[in-house]
C-alpha positions in Angstrom: 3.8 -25.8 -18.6 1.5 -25.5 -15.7 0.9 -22.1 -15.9 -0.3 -22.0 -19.8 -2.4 -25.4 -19.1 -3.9 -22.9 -16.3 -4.3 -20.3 -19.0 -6.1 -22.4 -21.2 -8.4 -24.1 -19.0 -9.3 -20.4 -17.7 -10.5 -19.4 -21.2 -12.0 -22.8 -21.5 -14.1 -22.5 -18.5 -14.3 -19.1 -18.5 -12.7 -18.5 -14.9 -13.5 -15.2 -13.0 -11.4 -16.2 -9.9 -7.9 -16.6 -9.8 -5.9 -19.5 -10.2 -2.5 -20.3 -8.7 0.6 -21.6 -10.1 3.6 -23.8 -9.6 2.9 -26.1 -7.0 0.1 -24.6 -5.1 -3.2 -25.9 -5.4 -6.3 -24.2 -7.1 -7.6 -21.6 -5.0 -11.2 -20.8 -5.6 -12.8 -18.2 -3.2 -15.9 -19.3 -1.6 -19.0 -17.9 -0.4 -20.9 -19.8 2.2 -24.3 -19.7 0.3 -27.8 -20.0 3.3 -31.3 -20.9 2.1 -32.2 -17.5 1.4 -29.8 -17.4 -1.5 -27.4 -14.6 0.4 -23.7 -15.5 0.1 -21.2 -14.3 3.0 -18.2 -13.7 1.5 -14.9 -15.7 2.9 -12.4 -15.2 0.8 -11.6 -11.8 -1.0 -11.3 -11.6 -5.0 -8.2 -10.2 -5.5 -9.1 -9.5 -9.2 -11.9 -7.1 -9.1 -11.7 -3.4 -11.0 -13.9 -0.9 -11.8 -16.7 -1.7 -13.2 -15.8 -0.1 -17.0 -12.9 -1.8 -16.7 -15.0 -4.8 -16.5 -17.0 -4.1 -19.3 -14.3 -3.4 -21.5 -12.6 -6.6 -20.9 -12.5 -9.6 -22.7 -12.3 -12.9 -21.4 -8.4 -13.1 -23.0 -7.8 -10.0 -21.0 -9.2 -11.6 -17.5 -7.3 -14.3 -18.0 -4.2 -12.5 -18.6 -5.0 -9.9 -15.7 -5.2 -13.1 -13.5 -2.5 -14.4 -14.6 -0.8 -11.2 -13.9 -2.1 -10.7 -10.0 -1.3 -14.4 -9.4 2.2 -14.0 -10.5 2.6 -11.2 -8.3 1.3 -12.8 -4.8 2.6 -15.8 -5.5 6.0 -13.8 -6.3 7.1 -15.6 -9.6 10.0 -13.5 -10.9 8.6 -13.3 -14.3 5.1 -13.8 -15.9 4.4 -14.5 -19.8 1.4 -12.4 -21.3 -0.1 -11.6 -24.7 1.8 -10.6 -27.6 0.3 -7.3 -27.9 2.3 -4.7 -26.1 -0.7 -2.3 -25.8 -2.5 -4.9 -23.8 0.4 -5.8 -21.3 0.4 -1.9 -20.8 -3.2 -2.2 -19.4 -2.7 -5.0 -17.6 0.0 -4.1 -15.4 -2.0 -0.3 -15.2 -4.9 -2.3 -13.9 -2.5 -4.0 -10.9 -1.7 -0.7 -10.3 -4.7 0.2 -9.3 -5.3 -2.6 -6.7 -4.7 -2.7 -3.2 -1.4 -5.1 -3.7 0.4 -3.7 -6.1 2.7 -2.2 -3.5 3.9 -5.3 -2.9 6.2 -4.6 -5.8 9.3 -2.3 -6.2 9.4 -2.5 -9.9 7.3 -4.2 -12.6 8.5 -4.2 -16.1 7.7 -5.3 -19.8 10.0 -6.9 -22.2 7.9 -8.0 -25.1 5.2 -10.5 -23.7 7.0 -11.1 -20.9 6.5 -9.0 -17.4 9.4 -8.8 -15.0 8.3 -8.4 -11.3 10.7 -7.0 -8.4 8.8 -7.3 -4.8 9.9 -4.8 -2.0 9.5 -7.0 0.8 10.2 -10.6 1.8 7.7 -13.6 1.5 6.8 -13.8 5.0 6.7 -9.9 5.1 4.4 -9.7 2.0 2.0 -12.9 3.2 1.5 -11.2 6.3 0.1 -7.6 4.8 -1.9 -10.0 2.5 -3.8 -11.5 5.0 -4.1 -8.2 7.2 -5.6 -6.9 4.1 -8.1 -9.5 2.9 -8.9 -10.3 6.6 -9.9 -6.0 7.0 -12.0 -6.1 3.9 -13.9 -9.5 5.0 -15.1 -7.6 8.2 -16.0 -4.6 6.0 -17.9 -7.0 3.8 -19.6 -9.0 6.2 -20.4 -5.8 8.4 -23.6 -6.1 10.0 -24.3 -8.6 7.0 -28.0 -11.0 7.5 -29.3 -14.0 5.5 -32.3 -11.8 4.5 -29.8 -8.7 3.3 -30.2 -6.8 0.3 -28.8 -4.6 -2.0 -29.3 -1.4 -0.4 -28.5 -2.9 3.2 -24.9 -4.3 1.5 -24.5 -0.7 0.6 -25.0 1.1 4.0 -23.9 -1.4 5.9 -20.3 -1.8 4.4 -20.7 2.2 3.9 -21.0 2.6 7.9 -18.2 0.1 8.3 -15.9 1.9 6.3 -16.8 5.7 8.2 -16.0 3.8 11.0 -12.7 2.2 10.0 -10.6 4.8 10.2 -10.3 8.8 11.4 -8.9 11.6 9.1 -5.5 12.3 9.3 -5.8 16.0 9.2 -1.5 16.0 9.6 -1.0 14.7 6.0 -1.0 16.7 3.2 -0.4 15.4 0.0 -4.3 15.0 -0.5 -4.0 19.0 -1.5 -2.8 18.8 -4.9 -4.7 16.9 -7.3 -1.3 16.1 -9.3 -0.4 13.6 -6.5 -0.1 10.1 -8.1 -2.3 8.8 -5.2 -5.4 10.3 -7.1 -4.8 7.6 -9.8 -3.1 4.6 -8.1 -3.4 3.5 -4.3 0.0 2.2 -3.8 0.1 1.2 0.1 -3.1 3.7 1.1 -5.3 1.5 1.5 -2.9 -1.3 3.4 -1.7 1.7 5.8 -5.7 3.7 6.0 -6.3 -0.1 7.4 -3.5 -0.7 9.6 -3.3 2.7 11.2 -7.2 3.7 11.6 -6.5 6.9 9.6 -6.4 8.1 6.3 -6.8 11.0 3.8 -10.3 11.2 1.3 -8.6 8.4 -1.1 -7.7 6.0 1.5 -11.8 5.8 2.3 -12.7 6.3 -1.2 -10.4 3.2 -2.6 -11.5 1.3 0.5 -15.1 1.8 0.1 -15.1 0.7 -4.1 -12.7 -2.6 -3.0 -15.3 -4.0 -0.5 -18.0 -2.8 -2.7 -16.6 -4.5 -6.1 -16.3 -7.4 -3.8 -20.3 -8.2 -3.9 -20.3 -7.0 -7.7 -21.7 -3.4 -6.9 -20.6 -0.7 -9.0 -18.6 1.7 -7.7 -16.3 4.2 -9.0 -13.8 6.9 -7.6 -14.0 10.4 -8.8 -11.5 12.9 -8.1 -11.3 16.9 -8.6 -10.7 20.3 -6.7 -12.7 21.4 -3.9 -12.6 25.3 -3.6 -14.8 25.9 -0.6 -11.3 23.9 1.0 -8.9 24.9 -1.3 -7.6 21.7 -2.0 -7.9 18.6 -4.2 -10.9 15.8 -3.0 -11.7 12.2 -4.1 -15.1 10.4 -3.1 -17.5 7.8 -4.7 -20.1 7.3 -7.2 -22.1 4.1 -6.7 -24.7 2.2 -8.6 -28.4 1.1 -7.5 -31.7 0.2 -9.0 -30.1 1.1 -12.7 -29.5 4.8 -11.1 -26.2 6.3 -10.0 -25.1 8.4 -6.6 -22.4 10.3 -5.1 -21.1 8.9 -1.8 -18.5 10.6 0.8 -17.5 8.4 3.0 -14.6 10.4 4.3 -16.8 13.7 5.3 -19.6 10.7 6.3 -16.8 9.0 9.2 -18.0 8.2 12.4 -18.9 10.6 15.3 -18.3 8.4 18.4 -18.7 5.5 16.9 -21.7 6.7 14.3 -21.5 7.3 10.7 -23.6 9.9 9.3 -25.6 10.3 5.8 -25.5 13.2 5.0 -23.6 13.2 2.1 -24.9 9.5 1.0 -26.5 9.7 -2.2 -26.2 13.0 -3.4 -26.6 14.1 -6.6 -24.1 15.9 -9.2 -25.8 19.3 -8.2 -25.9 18.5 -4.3 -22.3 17.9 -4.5 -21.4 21.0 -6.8 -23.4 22.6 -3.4 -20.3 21.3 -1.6 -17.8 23.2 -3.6 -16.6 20.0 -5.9 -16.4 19.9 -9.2 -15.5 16.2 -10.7 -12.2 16.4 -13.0 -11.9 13.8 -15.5 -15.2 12.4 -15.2 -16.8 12.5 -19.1 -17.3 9.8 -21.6 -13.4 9.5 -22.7 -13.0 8.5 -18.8 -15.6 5.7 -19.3 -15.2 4.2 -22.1 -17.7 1.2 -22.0 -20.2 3.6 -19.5 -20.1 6.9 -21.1 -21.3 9.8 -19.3 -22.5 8.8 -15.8 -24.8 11.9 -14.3 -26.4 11.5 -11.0 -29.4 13.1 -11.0 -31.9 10.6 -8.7 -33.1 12.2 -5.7 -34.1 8.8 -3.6 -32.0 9.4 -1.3 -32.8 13.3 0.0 -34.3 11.6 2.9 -30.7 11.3 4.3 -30.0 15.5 4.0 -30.3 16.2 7.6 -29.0 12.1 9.1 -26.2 13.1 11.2 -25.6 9.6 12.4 -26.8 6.2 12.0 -26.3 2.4 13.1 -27.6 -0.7 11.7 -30.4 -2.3 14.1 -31.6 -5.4 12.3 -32.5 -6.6 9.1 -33.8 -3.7 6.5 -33.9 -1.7 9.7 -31.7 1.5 10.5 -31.7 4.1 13.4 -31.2 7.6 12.4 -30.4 10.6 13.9 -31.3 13.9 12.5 -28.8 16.9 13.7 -31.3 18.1 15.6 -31.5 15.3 18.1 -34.7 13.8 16.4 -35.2 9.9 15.8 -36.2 7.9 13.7 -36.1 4.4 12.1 -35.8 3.9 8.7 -36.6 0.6 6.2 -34.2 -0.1 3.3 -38.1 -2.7 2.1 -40.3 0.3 1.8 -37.6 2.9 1.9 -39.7 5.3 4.6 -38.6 7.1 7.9 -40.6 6.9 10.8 
Protein backbone atom coordinates (compact mmCIF):
# COMPACT_ATOMS: atom_id res chain seq x y z
CA UNK A 1 0.00 0.00 0.00
CA UNK A 2 2.79 2.30 0.66
CA UNK A 3 4.58 1.73 -2.32
CA UNK A 4 1.52 2.54 -4.85
CA UNK A 5 0.53 5.64 -2.50
CA UNK A 6 4.36 6.42 -3.40
CA UNK A 7 3.62 5.78 -7.03
CA UNK A 8 0.79 7.98 -7.11
CA UNK A 9 1.96 10.86 -5.34
CA UNK A 10 5.12 10.65 -7.83
CA UNK A 11 2.91 11.12 -10.86
CA UNK A 12 0.99 13.66 -8.85
CA UNK A 13 3.90 15.72 -8.12
CA UNK A 14 5.76 14.93 -10.78
CA UNK A 15 8.86 13.43 -8.79
CA UNK A 16 12.31 13.31 -10.57
CA UNK A 17 14.10 11.95 -7.41
CA UNK A 18 13.68 8.74 -5.96
CA UNK A 19 11.55 7.73 -3.30
CA UNK A 20 11.90 4.95 -0.77
CA UNK A 21 9.73 2.32 0.43
CA UNK A 22 8.63 0.28 3.33
CA UNK A 23 9.54 1.84 6.29
CA UNK A 24 12.27 4.18 5.29
CA UNK A 25 11.71 7.69 5.19
CA UNK A 26 11.59 9.86 1.91
CA UNK A 27 14.93 10.51 0.64
CA UNK A 28 15.22 13.57 -1.44
CA UNK A 29 18.77 14.45 -2.62
CA UNK A 30 19.88 17.82 -1.89
CA UNK A 31 21.98 20.45 -3.25
CA UNK A 32 23.27 23.03 -0.93
CA UNK A 33 22.17 26.03 -3.16
CA UNK A 34 24.96 29.67 -2.35
CA UNK A 35 23.79 33.17 -3.43
CA UNK A 36 25.18 32.89 -6.74
CA UNK A 37 22.55 30.36 -7.63
CA UNK A 38 25.40 27.32 -8.02
CA UNK A 39 24.24 24.18 -6.30
CA UNK A 40 27.00 21.65 -4.87
CA UNK A 41 25.76 18.49 -5.17
CA UNK A 42 25.44 16.11 -1.91
CA UNK A 43 23.68 13.42 -2.59
CA UNK A 44 23.96 11.45 -6.06
CA UNK A 45 20.71 10.77 -8.25
CA UNK A 46 20.74 7.38 -8.61
CA UNK A 47 18.16 7.64 -11.53
CA UNK A 48 19.79 9.54 -14.15
CA UNK A 49 20.23 8.00 -18.00
CA UNK A 50 21.16 9.22 -21.08
CA UNK A 51 19.89 11.99 -22.18
CA UNK A 52 17.52 10.31 -25.16
CA UNK A 53 16.51 8.15 -22.81
CA UNK A 54 15.29 11.10 -21.01
CA UNK A 55 13.50 12.53 -23.70
CA UNK A 56 11.79 9.55 -24.63
CA UNK A 57 10.32 9.02 -21.24
CA UNK A 58 7.20 9.81 -19.90
CA UNK A 59 6.49 10.77 -16.56
CA UNK A 60 4.67 7.03 -16.10
CA UNK A 61 7.89 5.61 -17.13
CA UNK A 62 10.08 7.74 -14.50
CA UNK A 63 7.97 6.78 -12.11
CA UNK A 64 8.07 3.20 -12.81
CA UNK A 65 12.02 3.39 -13.49
CA UNK A 66 12.18 4.76 -9.89
CA UNK A 67 10.23 2.57 -8.60
CA UNK A 68 12.35 -0.05 -10.18
CA UNK A 69 15.98 1.39 -8.82
CA UNK A 70 14.42 1.89 -5.37
CA UNK A 71 13.30 -1.69 -5.15
CA UNK A 72 16.61 -2.72 -6.04
CA UNK A 73 18.82 -0.77 -3.28
CA UNK A 74 16.46 -1.09 -0.91
CA UNK A 75 16.48 -4.97 -1.89
CA UNK A 76 12.66 -5.70 -1.93
CA UNK A 77 12.33 -9.23 -3.37
CA UNK A 78 9.82 -8.29 -5.83
CA UNK A 79 8.64 -4.94 -7.36
CA UNK A 80 5.03 -4.30 -9.25
CA UNK A 81 5.29 -2.28 -12.65
CA UNK A 82 3.04 -1.40 -15.59
CA UNK A 83 0.95 -3.83 -17.35
CA UNK A 84 2.74 -3.46 -20.55
CA UNK A 85 5.44 -6.07 -20.96
CA UNK A 86 7.31 -3.90 -23.53
CA UNK A 87 7.79 -1.28 -21.02
CA UNK A 88 9.00 -3.53 -18.04
CA UNK A 89 11.59 -4.73 -20.79
CA UNK A 90 12.89 -1.10 -20.92
CA UNK A 91 12.91 -0.53 -17.59
CA UNK A 92 14.86 -3.20 -16.19
CA UNK A 93 17.31 -2.55 -19.72
CA UNK A 94 17.72 1.00 -18.38
CA UNK A 95 18.96 -0.44 -14.64
CA UNK A 96 21.19 -2.29 -16.59
CA UNK A 97 22.82 0.34 -17.72
CA UNK A 98 23.54 2.08 -14.35
CA UNK A 99 26.27 1.86 -12.10
CA UNK A 100 24.21 -0.52 -9.49
CA UNK A 101 22.79 -2.96 -11.31
CA UNK A 102 25.46 -5.31 -10.34
CA UNK A 103 24.13 -5.46 -7.21
CA UNK A 104 21.92 -8.03 -8.67
CA UNK A 105 22.46 -11.80 -9.68
CA UNK A 106 19.26 -12.06 -11.49
CA UNK A 107 16.32 -9.82 -12.30
CA UNK A 108 13.35 -11.26 -13.90
CA UNK A 109 9.74 -10.44 -15.34
CA UNK A 110 6.62 -12.25 -14.73
CA UNK A 111 3.78 -10.23 -16.09
CA UNK A 112 3.88 -6.69 -14.22
CA UNK A 113 5.75 -7.97 -11.65
CA UNK A 114 9.80 -7.87 -11.52
CA UNK A 115 11.67 -10.48 -9.47
CA UNK A 116 14.98 -9.33 -8.09
CA UNK A 117 17.94 -11.74 -6.84
CA UNK A 118 20.99 -9.58 -5.14
CA UNK A 119 24.53 -11.19 -5.23
CA UNK A 120 25.74 -9.86 -2.13
CA UNK A 121 24.45 -9.29 1.44
CA UNK A 122 22.91 -6.02 2.86
CA UNK A 123 25.79 -4.76 4.55
CA UNK A 124 28.01 -5.91 1.57
CA UNK A 125 25.81 -4.10 -0.99
CA UNK A 126 25.34 -0.74 1.42
CA UNK A 127 28.86 -0.54 1.68
CA UNK A 128 29.71 -0.45 -2.40
CA UNK A 129 26.76 1.98 -2.47
CA UNK A 130 28.22 4.46 -0.49
CA UNK A 131 31.88 3.91 -1.99
CA UNK A 132 30.23 4.64 -5.11
CA UNK A 133 28.09 7.70 -4.52
CA UNK A 134 30.77 9.03 -2.13
CA UNK A 135 33.60 8.58 -5.58
CA UNK A 136 31.15 10.38 -7.85
CA UNK A 137 30.49 13.38 -5.15
CA UNK A 138 34.32 14.12 -5.24
CA UNK A 139 34.14 13.85 -9.09
CA UNK A 140 31.28 16.22 -9.07
CA UNK A 141 32.35 18.63 -6.72
CA UNK A 142 36.00 18.62 -8.27
CA UNK A 143 37.58 21.89 -8.09
CA UNK A 144 33.74 23.11 -8.05
CA UNK A 145 33.38 27.31 -7.07
CA UNK A 146 30.11 29.33 -6.25
CA UNK A 147 30.88 31.45 -9.41
CA UNK A 148 31.25 28.00 -11.75
CA UNK A 149 29.80 27.47 -14.96
CA UNK A 150 28.98 25.24 -17.50
CA UNK A 151 32.16 24.86 -19.27
CA UNK A 152 34.19 24.88 -15.85
CA UNK A 153 31.59 21.79 -14.57
CA UNK A 154 32.81 20.14 -17.70
CA UNK A 155 36.68 20.34 -17.43
CA UNK A 156 36.74 20.23 -14.07
CA UNK A 157 34.91 16.82 -13.51
CA UNK A 158 36.70 15.92 -17.01
CA UNK A 159 40.24 16.36 -15.23
CA UNK A 160 38.93 14.58 -12.11
CA UNK A 161 37.96 11.67 -13.93
CA UNK A 162 41.70 11.52 -16.11
CA UNK A 163 42.97 11.55 -12.84
CA UNK A 164 40.87 8.90 -11.20
CA UNK A 165 42.21 6.04 -12.38
CA UNK A 166 45.33 4.61 -14.70
CA UNK A 167 44.79 2.16 -17.73
CA UNK A 168 45.01 -1.22 -17.09
CA UNK A 169 46.93 -2.16 -20.06
CA UNK A 170 46.77 -6.20 -18.58
CA UNK A 171 43.03 -6.54 -19.36
CA UNK A 172 41.84 -7.35 -22.48
CA UNK A 173 38.36 -7.80 -22.97
CA UNK A 174 38.15 -4.05 -24.24
CA UNK A 175 39.41 -5.68 -27.76
CA UNK A 176 36.37 -7.08 -29.14
CA UNK A 177 33.61 -4.85 -29.56
CA UNK A 178 31.04 -7.96 -28.94
CA UNK A 179 31.91 -7.71 -25.21
CA UNK A 180 28.75 -7.02 -23.29
CA UNK A 181 30.66 -4.36 -21.38
CA UNK A 182 30.26 -2.04 -24.50
CA UNK A 183 26.49 -1.93 -23.77
CA UNK A 184 26.02 -2.48 -19.95
CA UNK A 185 28.64 -1.48 -17.06
CA UNK A 186 27.99 -4.21 -14.73
CA UNK A 187 30.61 -3.69 -11.80
CA UNK A 188 33.16 -1.44 -14.17
CA UNK A 189 32.57 1.43 -12.94
CA UNK A 190 32.34 0.20 -8.95
CA UNK A 191 35.83 -1.67 -9.65
CA UNK A 192 37.54 1.50 -12.29
CA UNK A 193 36.76 3.42 -8.77
CA UNK A 194 37.95 1.06 -6.24
CA UNK A 195 41.08 -0.07 -7.91
CA UNK A 196 42.36 3.39 -9.71
CA UNK A 197 42.34 1.54 -13.08
CA UNK A 198 40.29 0.75 -15.73
CA UNK A 199 39.84 0.02 -19.49
CA UNK A 200 38.26 3.01 -22.08
CA UNK A 201 34.50 2.11 -20.76
CA UNK A 202 35.29 2.22 -17.18
CA UNK A 203 36.30 6.24 -17.87
CA UNK A 204 33.83 6.61 -20.47
CA UNK A 205 30.69 5.31 -18.14
CA UNK A 206 32.33 7.24 -15.26
CA UNK A 207 32.67 10.50 -17.00
CA UNK A 208 28.59 10.40 -18.52
CA UNK A 209 27.40 9.39 -14.60
CA UNK A 210 29.05 12.45 -12.97
CA UNK A 211 28.18 14.47 -15.87
CA UNK A 212 24.27 13.40 -16.09
CA UNK A 213 24.58 14.28 -12.37
CA UNK A 214 24.50 18.26 -13.08
CA UNK A 215 21.96 17.58 -16.10
CA UNK A 216 24.72 17.80 -18.89
CA UNK A 217 24.37 15.72 -21.85
CA UNK A 218 26.54 13.10 -22.35
CA UNK A 219 26.53 10.01 -24.23
CA UNK A 220 28.86 6.91 -24.79
CA UNK A 221 29.81 5.95 -28.22
CA UNK A 222 31.53 2.78 -29.02
CA UNK A 223 33.27 1.27 -32.35
CA UNK A 224 36.61 -0.22 -33.76
CA UNK A 225 39.74 1.51 -33.65
CA UNK A 226 42.11 0.23 -36.46
CA UNK A 227 45.14 2.37 -35.99
CA UNK A 228 45.04 -0.21 -32.49
CA UNK A 229 43.42 -2.93 -33.79
CA UNK A 230 40.92 -3.26 -31.29
CA UNK A 231 37.41 -2.13 -30.15
CA UNK A 232 37.24 1.72 -28.27
CA UNK A 233 34.49 3.58 -26.30
CA UNK A 234 34.69 7.37 -25.49
CA UNK A 235 32.24 10.43 -25.02
CA UNK A 236 30.17 12.79 -26.82
CA UNK A 237 29.04 15.79 -24.72
CA UNK A 238 26.69 18.62 -25.11
CA UNK A 239 27.45 22.60 -24.86
CA UNK A 240 26.15 25.83 -25.95
CA UNK A 241 23.36 23.73 -28.20
CA UNK A 242 26.59 22.10 -30.01
CA UNK A 243 27.96 18.63 -29.51
CA UNK A 244 31.82 17.23 -28.90
CA UNK A 245 33.84 14.11 -28.76
CA UNK A 246 35.62 13.71 -25.47
CA UNK A 247 38.42 10.89 -24.54
CA UNK A 248 38.91 10.85 -21.29
CA UNK A 249 40.81 7.55 -21.21
CA UNK A 250 43.63 8.69 -23.90
CA UNK A 251 43.13 12.33 -21.92
CA UNK A 252 44.31 10.51 -18.15
CA UNK A 253 46.75 12.14 -16.16
CA UNK A 254 50.54 12.48 -16.63
CA UNK A 255 51.86 12.87 -13.14
CA UNK A 256 49.09 14.03 -11.75
CA UNK A 257 47.90 16.24 -15.04
CA UNK A 258 45.17 15.59 -17.49
CA UNK A 259 45.68 16.66 -20.87
CA UNK A 260 43.22 18.09 -23.81
CA UNK A 261 44.16 16.98 -26.45
CA UNK A 262 41.53 14.99 -27.40
CA UNK A 263 38.71 17.31 -25.54
CA UNK A 264 36.30 18.43 -27.97
CA UNK A 265 37.17 17.05 -31.09
CA UNK A 266 35.13 16.79 -33.87
CA UNK A 267 33.63 13.64 -35.87
CA UNK A 268 36.48 14.20 -38.46
CA UNK A 269 39.33 14.86 -35.76
CA UNK A 270 38.42 11.66 -34.27
CA UNK A 271 38.15 9.61 -37.68
CA UNK A 272 42.03 11.30 -37.60
CA UNK A 273 42.50 8.94 -34.71
CA UNK A 274 41.53 5.82 -36.53
CA UNK A 275 37.78 5.56 -34.87
CA UNK A 276 34.90 5.10 -36.56
CA UNK A 277 31.54 5.34 -34.23
CA UNK A 278 29.38 1.95 -34.63
CA UNK A 279 25.90 2.31 -33.88
CA UNK A 280 25.77 5.87 -33.67
CA UNK A 281 22.72 7.07 -36.37
CA UNK A 282 19.19 8.11 -35.82
CA UNK A 283 17.74 4.49 -34.94
CA UNK A 284 20.36 4.73 -31.89
CA UNK A 285 18.73 8.08 -30.84
CA UNK A 286 15.56 7.93 -31.12
CA UNK A 287 14.23 11.23 -29.50
CA UNK A 288 17.89 13.02 -30.75
CA UNK A 289 18.35 11.77 -34.19
CA UNK A 290 21.59 12.11 -35.83
CA UNK A 291 24.14 13.88 -33.50
CA UNK A 292 27.32 15.13 -35.82
CA UNK A 293 30.01 17.02 -34.19
CA UNK A 294 31.17 19.38 -36.37
CA UNK A 295 32.07 22.70 -33.92
CA UNK A 296 35.53 23.59 -33.92
CA UNK A 297 35.54 25.79 -30.38
CA UNK A 298 37.57 23.79 -29.00
CA UNK A 299 40.83 23.42 -31.49
CA UNK A 300 42.48 25.63 -29.09
CA UNK A 301 43.12 22.45 -26.97
CA UNK A 302 45.01 20.39 -30.13
CA UNK A 303 48.46 20.76 -28.79
CA UNK A 304 47.34 21.01 -24.42
CA UNK A 305 49.28 18.20 -23.18
CA UNK A 306 48.29 18.91 -19.61
CA UNK A 307 46.28 21.05 -17.51
CA UNK A 308 45.04 21.87 -13.84
CA UNK A 309 42.36 24.03 -12.59
CA UNK A 310 43.81 27.38 -10.98
CA UNK A 311 40.81 29.38 -9.92
CA UNK A 312 37.58 30.30 -10.98
CA UNK A 313 37.05 30.36 -15.08
CA UNK A 314 40.91 30.05 -14.91
CA UNK A 315 43.07 27.03 -16.27
CA UNK A 316 46.87 26.51 -16.65
CA UNK A 317 47.86 24.83 -19.76
CA UNK A 318 50.72 23.18 -21.06
CA UNK A 319 51.35 22.88 -24.63
CA UNK A 320 53.73 19.62 -25.50
CA UNK A 321 56.25 21.77 -26.27
CA UNK A 322 56.83 23.03 -22.77
CA UNK A 323 55.00 26.44 -23.46
CA UNK A 324 52.36 28.11 -20.96
CA UNK A 325 49.68 29.55 -20.83
CA UNK A 326 46.39 30.42 -19.03
CA UNK A 327 43.25 29.99 -20.38
CA UNK A 328 39.49 31.60 -19.49
CA UNK A 329 36.43 29.39 -19.75
CA UNK A 330 34.50 33.75 -19.59
CA UNK A 331 36.11 34.81 -22.79
CA UNK A 332 37.32 31.49 -23.96
CA UNK A 333 41.03 32.89 -24.93
CA UNK A 334 44.71 31.55 -24.23
CA UNK A 335 47.19 33.74 -23.08
Amino acid sequence: MKRLFALILAVVLSLTLCCCDNNNEVEIPTTAVNNTGYQIITEIDHCVVEPDDKLHMTTEDDVYYRSLMDAMLYRDKRVTLSNNAEKNEYYIDLLKQSPYYYFLSECTLKGDTAYLKYAYSADEQQAMLEFIDNSFLEIVNSNATENDNTLDHILNIYGAVARSMTYDHKRTDNKQLGSPLFKYPADEIYKALRDSKSVCYGFAYTLRFALLQLDIDCFCVYGPCSGRGEAHMWNIFKYENEFYTCDSAWDRADEGYAHLFHFGKTDKEREADTLTRTGFSSTFFDEYGQIQCTDQTFKIFRGASRYTFVNTHTYYIEDFDSNEYIFDTTTMEMK
